[in-house]
C-alpha positions in Angstrom: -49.8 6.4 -26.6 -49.2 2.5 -26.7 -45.8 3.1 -28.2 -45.1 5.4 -26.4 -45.2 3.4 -23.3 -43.9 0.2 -25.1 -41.0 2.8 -25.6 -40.2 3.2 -22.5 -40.4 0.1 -21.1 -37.9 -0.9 -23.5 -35.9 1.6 -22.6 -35.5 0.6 -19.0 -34.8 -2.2 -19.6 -32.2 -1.5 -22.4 -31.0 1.0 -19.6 -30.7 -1.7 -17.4 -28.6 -3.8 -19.5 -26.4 -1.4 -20.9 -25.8 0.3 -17.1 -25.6 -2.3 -14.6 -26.3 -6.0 -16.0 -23.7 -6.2 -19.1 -20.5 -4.5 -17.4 -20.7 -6.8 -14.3 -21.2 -9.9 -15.9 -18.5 -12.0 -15.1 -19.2 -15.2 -17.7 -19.1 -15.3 -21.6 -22.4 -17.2 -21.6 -24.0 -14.8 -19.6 -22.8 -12.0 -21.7 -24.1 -13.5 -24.6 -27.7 -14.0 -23.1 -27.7 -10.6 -22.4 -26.5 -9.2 -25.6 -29.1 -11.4 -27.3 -31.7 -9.9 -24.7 -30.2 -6.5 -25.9 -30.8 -7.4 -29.6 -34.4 -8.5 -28.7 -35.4 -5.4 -27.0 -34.4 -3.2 -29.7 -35.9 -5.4 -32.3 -39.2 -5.1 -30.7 -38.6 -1.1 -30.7 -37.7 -1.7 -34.7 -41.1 -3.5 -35.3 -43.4 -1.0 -34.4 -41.7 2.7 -34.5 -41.0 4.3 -38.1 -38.8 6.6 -40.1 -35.2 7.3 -38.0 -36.0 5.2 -35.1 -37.0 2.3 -36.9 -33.6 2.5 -38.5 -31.4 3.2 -35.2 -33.6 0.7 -33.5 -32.7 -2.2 -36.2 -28.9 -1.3 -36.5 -28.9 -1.7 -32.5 -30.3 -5.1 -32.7 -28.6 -6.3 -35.7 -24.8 -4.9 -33.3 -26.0 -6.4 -30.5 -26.9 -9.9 -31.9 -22.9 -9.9 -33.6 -21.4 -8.6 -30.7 -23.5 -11.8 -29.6 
């Protein structure tokens, strides 16, 4: 139940980044603070799920902190 909600949250907020906060940022440092915020967010996801979306989870994080 806990992950589940902790899933969730995360994905809002992933949601967030990836819909409206990323594509209108107009600065390189911003971008990179939120790509970073990206990787953290799916990192978190990585630490506690297990099996497949353990895996996606981490492969996110680790893209999101290069695209960094």
């Amino acid at each position: 139940m806990i992950e589940k909600e902790l899933t969730e949250v995360c994905q809002k907020i992933l949601d967030l980044l990836n819909d409206a906060l990323l594509p209108n940022c107009e600065s390189n440092e911003g971008s990179v603070f939120l790509l970073k915020m990206k990787g953290d967010y799916y990192r978190y996801i990585a630490e506690y799920a297990s099996g497949e979306q353990k895996d996606m989870a981490a492969v996110q994080a680790e893209n999101s902190y290069q695209q960094a």
